[in-house]
C-alpha positions as CSV (number, residue, x, y, z in Angstrom):
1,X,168.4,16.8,-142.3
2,X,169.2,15.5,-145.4
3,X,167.4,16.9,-148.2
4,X,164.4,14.8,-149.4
5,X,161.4,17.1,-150.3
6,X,158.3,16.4,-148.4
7,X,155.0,17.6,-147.7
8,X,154.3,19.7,-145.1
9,X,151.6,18.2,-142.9
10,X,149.1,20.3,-140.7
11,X,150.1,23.9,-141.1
12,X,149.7,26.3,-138.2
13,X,149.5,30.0,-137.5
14,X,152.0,32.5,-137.5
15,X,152.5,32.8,-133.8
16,X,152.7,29.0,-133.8
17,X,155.7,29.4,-136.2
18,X,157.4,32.3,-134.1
19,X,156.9,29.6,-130.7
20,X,158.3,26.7,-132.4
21,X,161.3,29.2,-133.9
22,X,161.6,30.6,-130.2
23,X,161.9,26.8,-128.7
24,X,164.4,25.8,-131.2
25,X,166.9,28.5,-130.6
26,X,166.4,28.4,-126.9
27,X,167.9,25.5,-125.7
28,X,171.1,23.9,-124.3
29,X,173.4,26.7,-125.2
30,X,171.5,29.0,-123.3
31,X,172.3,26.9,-120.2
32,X,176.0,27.9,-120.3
33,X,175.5,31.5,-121.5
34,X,175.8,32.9,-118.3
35,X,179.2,31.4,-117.4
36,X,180.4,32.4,-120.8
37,X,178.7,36.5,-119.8
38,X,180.8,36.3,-116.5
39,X,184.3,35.1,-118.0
40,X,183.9,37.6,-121.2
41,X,182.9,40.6,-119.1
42,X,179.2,42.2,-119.4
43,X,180.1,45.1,-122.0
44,X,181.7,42.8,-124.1
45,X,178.8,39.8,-124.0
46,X,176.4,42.7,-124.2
47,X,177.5,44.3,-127.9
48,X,178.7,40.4,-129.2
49,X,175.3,38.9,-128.4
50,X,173.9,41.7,-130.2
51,X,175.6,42.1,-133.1
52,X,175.6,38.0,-133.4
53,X,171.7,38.1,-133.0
54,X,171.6,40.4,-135.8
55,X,173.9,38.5,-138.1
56,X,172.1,35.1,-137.5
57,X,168.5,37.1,-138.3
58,X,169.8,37.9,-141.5
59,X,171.2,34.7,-142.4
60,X,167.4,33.1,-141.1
61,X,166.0,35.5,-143.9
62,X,168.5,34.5,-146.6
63,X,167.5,30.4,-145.7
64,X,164.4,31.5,-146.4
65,X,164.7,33.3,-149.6
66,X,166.8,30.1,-150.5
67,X,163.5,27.8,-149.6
68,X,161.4,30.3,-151.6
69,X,163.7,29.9,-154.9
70,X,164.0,26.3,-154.3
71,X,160.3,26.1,-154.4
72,X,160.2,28.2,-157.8
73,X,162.4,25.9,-158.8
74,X,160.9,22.9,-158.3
75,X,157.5,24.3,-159.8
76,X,159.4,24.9,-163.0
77,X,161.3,22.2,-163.6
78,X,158.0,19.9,-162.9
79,X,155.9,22.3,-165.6
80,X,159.1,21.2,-168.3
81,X,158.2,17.1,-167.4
82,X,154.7,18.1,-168.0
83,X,155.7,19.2,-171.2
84,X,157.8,16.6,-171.8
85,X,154.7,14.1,-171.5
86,X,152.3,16.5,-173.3
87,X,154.5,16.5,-176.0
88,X,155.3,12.6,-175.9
89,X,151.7,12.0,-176.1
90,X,151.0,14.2,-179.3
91,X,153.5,12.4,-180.8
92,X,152.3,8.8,-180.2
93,X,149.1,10.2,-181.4
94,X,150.7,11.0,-184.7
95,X,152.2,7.9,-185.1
96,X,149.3,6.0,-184.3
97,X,147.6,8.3,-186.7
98,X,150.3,7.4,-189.3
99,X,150.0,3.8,-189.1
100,X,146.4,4.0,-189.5
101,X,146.1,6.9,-192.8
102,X,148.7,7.1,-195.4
103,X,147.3,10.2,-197.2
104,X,150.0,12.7,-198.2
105,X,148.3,15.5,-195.7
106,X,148.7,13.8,-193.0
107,X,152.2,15.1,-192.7
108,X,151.5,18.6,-192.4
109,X,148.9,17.7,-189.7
110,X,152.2,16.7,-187.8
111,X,153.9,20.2,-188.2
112,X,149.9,22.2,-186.9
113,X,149.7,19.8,-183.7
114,X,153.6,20.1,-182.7
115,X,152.9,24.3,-183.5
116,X,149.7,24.0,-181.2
117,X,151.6,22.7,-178.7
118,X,154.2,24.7,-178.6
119,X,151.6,28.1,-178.5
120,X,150.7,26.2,-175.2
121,X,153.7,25.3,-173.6
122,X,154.5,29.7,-174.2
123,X,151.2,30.1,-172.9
124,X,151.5,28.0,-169.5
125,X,154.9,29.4,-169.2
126,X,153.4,33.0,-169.0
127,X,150.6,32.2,-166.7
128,X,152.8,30.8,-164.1
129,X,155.5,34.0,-164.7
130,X,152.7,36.3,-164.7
131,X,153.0,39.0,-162.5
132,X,150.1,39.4,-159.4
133,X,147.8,41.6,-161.1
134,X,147.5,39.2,-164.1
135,X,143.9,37.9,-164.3
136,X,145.2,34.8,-165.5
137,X,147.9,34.8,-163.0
138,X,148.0,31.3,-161.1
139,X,146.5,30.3,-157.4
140,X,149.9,29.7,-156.8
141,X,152.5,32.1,-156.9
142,X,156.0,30.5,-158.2
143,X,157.5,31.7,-154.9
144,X,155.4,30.5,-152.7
145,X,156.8,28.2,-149.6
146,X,154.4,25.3,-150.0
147,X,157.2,22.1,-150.1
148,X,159.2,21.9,-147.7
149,X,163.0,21.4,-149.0
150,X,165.6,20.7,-146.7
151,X,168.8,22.3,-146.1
152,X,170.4,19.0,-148.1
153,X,168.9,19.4,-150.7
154,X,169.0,23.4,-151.5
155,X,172.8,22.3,-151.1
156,X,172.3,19.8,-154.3
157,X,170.0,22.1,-156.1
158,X,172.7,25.1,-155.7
159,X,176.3,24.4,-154.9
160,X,178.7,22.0,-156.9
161,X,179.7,18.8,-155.4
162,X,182.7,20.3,-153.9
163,X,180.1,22.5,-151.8
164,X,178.1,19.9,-151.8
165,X,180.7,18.0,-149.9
166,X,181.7,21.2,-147.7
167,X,178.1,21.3,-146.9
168,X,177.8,18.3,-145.7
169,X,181.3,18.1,-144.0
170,X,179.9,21.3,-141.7
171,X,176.9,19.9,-140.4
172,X,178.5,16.5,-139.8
173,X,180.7,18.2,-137.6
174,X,177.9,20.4,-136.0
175,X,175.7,17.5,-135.4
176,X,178.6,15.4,-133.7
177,X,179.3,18.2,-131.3
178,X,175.9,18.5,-130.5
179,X,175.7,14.7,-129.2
180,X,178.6,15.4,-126.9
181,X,177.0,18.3,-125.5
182,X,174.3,16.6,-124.8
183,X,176.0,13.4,-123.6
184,X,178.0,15.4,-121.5
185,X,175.3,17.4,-120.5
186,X,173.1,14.7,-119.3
187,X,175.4,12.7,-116.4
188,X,176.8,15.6,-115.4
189,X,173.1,17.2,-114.1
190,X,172.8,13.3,-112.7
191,X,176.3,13.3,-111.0
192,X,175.3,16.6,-109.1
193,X,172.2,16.2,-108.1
194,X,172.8,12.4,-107.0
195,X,176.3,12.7,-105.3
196,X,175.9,14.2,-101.7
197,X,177.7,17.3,-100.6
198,X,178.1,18.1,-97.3
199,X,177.6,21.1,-96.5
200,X,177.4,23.7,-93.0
201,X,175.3,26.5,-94.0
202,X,176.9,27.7,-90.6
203,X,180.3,27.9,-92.1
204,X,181.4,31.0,-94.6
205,X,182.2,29.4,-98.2
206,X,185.4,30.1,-97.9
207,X,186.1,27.2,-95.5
208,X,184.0,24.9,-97.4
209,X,185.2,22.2,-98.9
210,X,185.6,23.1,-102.5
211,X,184.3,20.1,-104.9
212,X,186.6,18.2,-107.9
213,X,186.1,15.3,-109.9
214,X,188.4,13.1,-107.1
215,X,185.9,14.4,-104.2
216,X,184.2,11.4,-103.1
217,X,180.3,10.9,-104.3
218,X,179.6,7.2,-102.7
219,X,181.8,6.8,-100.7
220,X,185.6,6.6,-100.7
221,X,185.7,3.6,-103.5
222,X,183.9,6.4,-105.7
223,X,184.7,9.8,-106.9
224,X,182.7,12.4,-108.9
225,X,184.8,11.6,-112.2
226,X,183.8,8.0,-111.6
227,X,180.3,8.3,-110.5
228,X,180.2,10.5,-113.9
229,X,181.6,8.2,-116.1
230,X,179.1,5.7,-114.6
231,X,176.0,7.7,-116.1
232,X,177.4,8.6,-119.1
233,X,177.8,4.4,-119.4
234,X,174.2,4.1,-118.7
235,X,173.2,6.7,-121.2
236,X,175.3,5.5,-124.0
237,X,173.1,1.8,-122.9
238,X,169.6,3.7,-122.7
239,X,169.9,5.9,-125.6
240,X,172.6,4.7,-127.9
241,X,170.5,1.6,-129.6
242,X,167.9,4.0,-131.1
243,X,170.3,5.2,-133.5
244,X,169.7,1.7,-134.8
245,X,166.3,2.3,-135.4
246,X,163.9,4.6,-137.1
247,X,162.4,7.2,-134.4
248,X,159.8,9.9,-134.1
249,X,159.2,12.6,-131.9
250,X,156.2,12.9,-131.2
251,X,153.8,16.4,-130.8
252,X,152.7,15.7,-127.4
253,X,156.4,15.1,-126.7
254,X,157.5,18.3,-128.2
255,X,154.8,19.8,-126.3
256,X,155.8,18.4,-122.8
257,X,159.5,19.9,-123.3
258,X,158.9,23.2,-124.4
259,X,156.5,23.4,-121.4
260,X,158.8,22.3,-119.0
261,X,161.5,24.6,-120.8
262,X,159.6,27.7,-120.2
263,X,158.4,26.8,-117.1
264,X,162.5,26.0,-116.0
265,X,163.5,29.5,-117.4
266,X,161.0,31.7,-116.1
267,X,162.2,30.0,-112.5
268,X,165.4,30.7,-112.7
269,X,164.9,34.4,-113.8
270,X,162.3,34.5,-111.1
271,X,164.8,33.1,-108.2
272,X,168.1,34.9,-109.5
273,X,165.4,38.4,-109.7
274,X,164.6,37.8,-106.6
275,X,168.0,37.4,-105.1
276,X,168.8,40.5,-106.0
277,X,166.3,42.3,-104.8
278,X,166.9,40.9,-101.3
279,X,170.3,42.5,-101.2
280,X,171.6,38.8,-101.6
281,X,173.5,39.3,-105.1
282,X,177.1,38.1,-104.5
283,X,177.9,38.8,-108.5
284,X,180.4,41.5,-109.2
285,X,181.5,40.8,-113.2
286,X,184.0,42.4,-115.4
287,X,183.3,44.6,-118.1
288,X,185.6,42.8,-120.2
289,X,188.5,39.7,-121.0
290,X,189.2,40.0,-124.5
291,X,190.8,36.2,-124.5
292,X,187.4,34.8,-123.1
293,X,185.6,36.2,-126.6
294,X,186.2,33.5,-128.5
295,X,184.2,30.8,-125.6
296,X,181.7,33.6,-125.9
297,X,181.5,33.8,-129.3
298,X,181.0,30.1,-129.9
299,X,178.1,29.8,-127.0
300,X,176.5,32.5,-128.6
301,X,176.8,31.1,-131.6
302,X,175.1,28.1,-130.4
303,X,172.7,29.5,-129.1
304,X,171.5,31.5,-132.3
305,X,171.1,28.3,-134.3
306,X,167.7,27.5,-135.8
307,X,169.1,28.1,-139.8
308,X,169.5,24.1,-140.4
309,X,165.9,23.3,-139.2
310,X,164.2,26.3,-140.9
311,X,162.5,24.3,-143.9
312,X,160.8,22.5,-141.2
313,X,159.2,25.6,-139.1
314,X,158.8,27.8,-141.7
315,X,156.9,25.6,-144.4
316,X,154.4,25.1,-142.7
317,X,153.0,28.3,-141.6
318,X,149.6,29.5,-143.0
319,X,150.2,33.0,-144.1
320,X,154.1,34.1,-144.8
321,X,152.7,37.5,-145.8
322,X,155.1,39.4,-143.4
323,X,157.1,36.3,-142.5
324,X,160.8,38.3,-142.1
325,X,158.7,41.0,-139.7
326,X,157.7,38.1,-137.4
327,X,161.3,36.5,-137.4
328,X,162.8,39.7,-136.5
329,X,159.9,40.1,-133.7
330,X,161.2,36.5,-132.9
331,X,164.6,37.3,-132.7
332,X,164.2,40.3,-130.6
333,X,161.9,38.9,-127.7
334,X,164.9,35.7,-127.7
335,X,167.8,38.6,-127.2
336,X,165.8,40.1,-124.6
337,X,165.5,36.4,-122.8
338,X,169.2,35.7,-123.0
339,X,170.0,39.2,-121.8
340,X,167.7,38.7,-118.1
341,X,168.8,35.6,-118.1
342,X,172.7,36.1,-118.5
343,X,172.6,39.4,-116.7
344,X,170.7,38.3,-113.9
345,X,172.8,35.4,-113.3
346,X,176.4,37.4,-113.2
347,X,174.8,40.0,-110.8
348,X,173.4,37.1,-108.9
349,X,176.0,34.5,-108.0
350,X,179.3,34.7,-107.1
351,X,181.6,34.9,-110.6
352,X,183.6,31.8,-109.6
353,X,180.4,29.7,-108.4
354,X,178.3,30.3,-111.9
355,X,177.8,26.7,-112.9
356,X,178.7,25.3,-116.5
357,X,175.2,24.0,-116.3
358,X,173.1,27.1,-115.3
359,X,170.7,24.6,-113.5
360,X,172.9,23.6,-110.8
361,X,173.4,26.8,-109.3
362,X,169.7,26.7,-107.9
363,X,170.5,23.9,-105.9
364,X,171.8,25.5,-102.9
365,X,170.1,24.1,-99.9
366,X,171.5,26.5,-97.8
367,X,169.5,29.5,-99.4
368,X,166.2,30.0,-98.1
369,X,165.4,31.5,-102.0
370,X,166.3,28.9,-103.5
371,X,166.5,26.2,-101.5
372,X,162.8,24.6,-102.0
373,X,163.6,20.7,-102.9
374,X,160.7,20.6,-105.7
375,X,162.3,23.6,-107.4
376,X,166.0,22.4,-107.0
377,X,165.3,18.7,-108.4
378,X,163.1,20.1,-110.9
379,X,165.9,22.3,-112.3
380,X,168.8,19.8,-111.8
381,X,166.7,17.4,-113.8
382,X,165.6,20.0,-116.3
383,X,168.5,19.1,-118.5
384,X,168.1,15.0,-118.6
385,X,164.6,15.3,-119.2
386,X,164.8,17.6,-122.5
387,X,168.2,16.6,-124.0
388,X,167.2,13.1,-123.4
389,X,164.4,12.8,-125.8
390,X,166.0,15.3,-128.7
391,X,169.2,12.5,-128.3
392,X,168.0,9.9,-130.3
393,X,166.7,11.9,-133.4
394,X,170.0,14.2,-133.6
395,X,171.6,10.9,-133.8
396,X,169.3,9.6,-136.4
397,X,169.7,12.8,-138.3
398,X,173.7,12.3,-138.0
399,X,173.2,8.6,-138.9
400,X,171.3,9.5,-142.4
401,X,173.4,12.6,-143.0
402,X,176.6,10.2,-143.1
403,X,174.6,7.9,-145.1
404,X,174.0,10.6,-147.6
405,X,177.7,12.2,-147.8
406,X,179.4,8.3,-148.5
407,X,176.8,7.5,-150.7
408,X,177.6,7.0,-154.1
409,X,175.1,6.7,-157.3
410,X,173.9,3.3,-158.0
411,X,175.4,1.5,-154.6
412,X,173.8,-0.1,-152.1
413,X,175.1,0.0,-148.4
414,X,175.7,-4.4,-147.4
415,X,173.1,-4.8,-144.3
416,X,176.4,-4.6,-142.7
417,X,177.6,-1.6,-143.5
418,X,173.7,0.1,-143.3
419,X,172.5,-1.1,-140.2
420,X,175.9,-1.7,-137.9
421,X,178.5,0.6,-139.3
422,X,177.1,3.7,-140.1
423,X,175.0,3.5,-136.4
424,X,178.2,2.9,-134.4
425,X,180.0,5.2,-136.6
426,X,177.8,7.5,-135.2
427,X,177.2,6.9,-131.6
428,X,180.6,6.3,-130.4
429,X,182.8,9.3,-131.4
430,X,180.8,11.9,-129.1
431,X,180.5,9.4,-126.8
432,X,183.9,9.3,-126.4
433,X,184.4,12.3,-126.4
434,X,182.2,12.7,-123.5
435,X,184.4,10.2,-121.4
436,X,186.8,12.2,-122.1
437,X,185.7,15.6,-120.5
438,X,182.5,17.1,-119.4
439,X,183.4,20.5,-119.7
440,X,180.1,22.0,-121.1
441,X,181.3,25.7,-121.9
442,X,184.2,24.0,-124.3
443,X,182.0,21.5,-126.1
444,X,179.5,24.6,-126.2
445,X,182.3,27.2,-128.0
446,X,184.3,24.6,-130.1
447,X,180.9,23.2,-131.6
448,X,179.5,26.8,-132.3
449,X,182.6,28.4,-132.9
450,X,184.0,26.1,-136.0
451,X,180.8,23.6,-137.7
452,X,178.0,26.5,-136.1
453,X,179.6,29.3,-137.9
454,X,179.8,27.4,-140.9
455,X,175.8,27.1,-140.6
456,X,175.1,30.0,-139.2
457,X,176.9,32.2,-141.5
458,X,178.9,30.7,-144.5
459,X,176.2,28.2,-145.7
460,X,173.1,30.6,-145.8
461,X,175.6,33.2,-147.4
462,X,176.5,30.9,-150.3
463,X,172.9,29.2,-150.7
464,X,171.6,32.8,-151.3
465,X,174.2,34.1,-153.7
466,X,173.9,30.8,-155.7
467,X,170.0,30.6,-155.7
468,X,169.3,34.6,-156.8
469,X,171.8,33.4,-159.9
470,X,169.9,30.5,-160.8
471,X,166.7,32.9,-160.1
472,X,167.7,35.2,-162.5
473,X,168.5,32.6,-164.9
474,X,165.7,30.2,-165.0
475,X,163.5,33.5,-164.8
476,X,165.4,36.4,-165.8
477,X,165.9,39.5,-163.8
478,X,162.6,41.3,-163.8
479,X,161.1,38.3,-161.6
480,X,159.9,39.2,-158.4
481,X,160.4,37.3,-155.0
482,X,158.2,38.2,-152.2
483,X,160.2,36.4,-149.9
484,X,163.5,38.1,-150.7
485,X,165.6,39.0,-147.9
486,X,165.4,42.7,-146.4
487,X,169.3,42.2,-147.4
488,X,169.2,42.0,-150.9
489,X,172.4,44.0,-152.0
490,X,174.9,41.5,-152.6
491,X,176.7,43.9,-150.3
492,X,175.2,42.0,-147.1
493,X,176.6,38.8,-148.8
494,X,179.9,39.6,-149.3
495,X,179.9,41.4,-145.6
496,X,178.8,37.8,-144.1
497,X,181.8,36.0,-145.6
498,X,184.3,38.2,-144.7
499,X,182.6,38.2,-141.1
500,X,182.2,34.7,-140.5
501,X,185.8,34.0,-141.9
502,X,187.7,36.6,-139.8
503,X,185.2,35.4,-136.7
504,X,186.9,31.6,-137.2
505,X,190.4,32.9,-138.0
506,X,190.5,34.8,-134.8
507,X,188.9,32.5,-132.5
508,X,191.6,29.7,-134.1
509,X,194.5,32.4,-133.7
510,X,193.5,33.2,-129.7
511,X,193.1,29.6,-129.0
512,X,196.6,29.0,-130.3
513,X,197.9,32.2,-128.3
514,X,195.9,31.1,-125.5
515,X,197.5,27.5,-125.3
516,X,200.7,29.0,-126.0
């Protein structure tokens, strides 16, 4: 996450890019969206997820605008240390020429090579800022997206160190909220699926025996909380020593999850569909609770987020021609998936049985829909299977990202410090904060709420106010950007600070009211 520039491998195809986009946003925050839909009321989720889809597409097109100045940027300042060397070489030249002839002309042979190279330097200048149609125009074009540059380092390139700091600061935070989610996430799919429930499917619902974290799960000695706490122990053991280490996911990997996330989705929009067309819907939701917004608003949130990884996805795609068409194509089929999703799974289950964890609530053995044991296990362990591999490099990303924001010029971490302190530093704050509850749809709205609006709508804001400054003045004005955002007024700029502000003052203000 941190910003070191690097090459961008094996590129791929556009639709490639829009898949690996899609399977980034679509993740772990879409597992709580429905609970969040059902608390907030369907009119209300319907015109929030909306307009928040909208805001993070813009924001996705001013990260890339960001990348594409970056890259300009980059390409110009390594054309001056060309110079610089061009220009260091004519002059050793002279001086070797000087120790070698002491005739009086050889001075003014000093002042027609320096001349000569500056005609070239102008000359190179204005074949890399000419326009397309030049005929001496470069292969490259100054904008192009061809290194990738992380989100870090657009933060060095652009903001002063107090934003640098800021920057940093907000995706600290996000990236510690996003371990507990997922350590939360992770024994708590375990804990269900493992810990017996016994259950009449002869006896109405309302006599059942309703489940809490003292409800016994082996045996009396045990509880849920316990048996809970148990797996989150043996995660933290399992997981928690590869922040230690230097890991990779792999492509076959990433491969294997987003299979087995589309395959997991598509079930449960199949099963809940089906549901209710059997006449079996037992889902009658609200059309609104303005004091459940602010949950909403940080799930959704969450669930939007794909602006830190963007350099990643986006760099490497062949042809960025029509690269903010595809996003928005992108953006559109993902609102449409949250929207049968969410919708489907108010108007399916009961409101007060919708399931943190959208996954559980297909484990009913008692419903002859839904009730198929390959399905249900597959789905309860549809969460530990993905969140369990994309641990260990958010951890590592965390790990480094600390790294970088202590780090000081010309200091060296002690082995100490490097390889003990900054790991632990990392691992155990969101694991405690797992011990300390498992409620997903909190973790889900404080993380996307506070350090994801930060992301998903400061950051990009100020990245792409600061980088069309330095555009115009490394550049000047006339220069032309073909990836510049369909929002180019700074109008859209301003309008995305005063939104994301007022969105994290009045989620803070409700909360307060709310606890009060």
């Amino acid at each position: 996450m941190a910003g070191d520039i690097t090459e961008t491998g094996s590129l791929y195809s556009p639709f490639m890019g829009l898949i690996y986009i899609f399977n980034l946003i679509v993740g772990t925050g879409a597992l709580t969206m429905p609970k969040a839909f059902r608390a907030a009321g369907w009119l209300i989720s319907l015109v929030l997820i909306i307009l928040l889809g909208f805001f993070s597409f813009m924001t996705t097109t001013f990260v890339v605008e960001t990348m594409s100045v970056a890259n300009a940027r980059l390409r110009w300042k390594t054309r001056e240390k060309q110079n610089e060397v061009h220009k260091a070489t004519f002059e050793e030249k002279l001086h070797a020429a000087f120790a070698n002839n002491h005739k009086k002309d050889d001075a003014h042979t000093e002042d027609v090579i320096e001349d000569e190279e500056e005609n070239q330097s102008e000359e190179e200048r204005r074949a890399l800022l000419a326009p397309v149609n030049d005929p001496k125009r470069r292969r490259v074009d100054l904008y192009d997206i061809t290194e990738r540059v992380e989100m870090g380092q657009m933060a060095s390139m652009f903001f002063n160190k107090i934003g640098w700091y800021l920057f940093y600061l907000c995706i600290v935070i996000y990236l510690y909220g996003d371990l507990a989610i997922y350590a939360a996430a992770v024994p708590k799919s375990l804990r269900d699926i493992t810990c017996p429930v016994n259950i009449t499917c002869n006896i109405k619902p309302s006599k059942q025996i309703n489940l809490t974290n003292s409800s016994p799960c082996w045996g009396t000695a045990v509880n849920r909380q316990n048996a809970y706490r148990v797996y989150l122990g043996a995660f933290s053991l399992l997981l928690g020593p590869f922040v230690f280490f230097n890991v990779q996911k792999t492509k076959y990997l990433q491969l294997l999850t987003s299979l087995m996330r589309w395959v997991a989705f598509t079930i449960m929009i199949i099963l809940a569909m089906t549901r209710i067309t059997h006449g079996k819907g037992e889902g009658h939701p609200k059309m609104e609770s303005i004091t459940s917004v602010p949950n909403l608003f940080g799930v959704c949130v969450y669930s939007f987020m794909c602006q830190h990884s963007l350099p990643s996805l986006v760099t490497p795609i062949k042809n960025k021609r029509h690269l903010s068409l595809l996003v928005f194509f992108d953006f559109l089929v993902i609102l449409v998936f949250y929207l049968v999703l969410s919708f489907t799974g108010i108007f399916c289950f009961n409101n007060k049985d919708i399931k943190d964890i959208y996954t559980l609530n297909f484990m009913d053995k008692c419903d002859p829909i839904t009730s198929a044991k390959e399905i249900s296990y597959f789905l309860g362990l549809f969460p530990v299977f993905t969140l369990s591999t994309n641990f260990p490099i958010i951890a590592i990303t965390l790990r480094n990202n600390l790294k970088t924001l202590f780090h000081r010029d010309g200091y060296t971490y002690p082995w100490i410090i490097d390889r003990i302190f900054f790991p632990l530093l990392t691992i155990v704050p969101p694991i405690a904060v797992a011990f300390g509850t498992d409620d997903l749809e909190f973790l889900v709205g404080v993380t996307g709420s506070y350090a994801g609006a930060g992301i998903q709508y400061l950051v990009p804001a100020f990245l792409v106010y600061s980088a069309r400054k330095e555009q115009r003045i490394l550049f000047g004005p006339g220069s032309i950007n073909k990836h510049t955002s369909p929002f180019r007024h700074t109008f859209w700029v301003y309008f995305v600070w005063i939104w994301g502000t007022l969105s994290i003052i009045f989620v803070t203000v409700n909360h307060i009211l709310t606890k009060s």
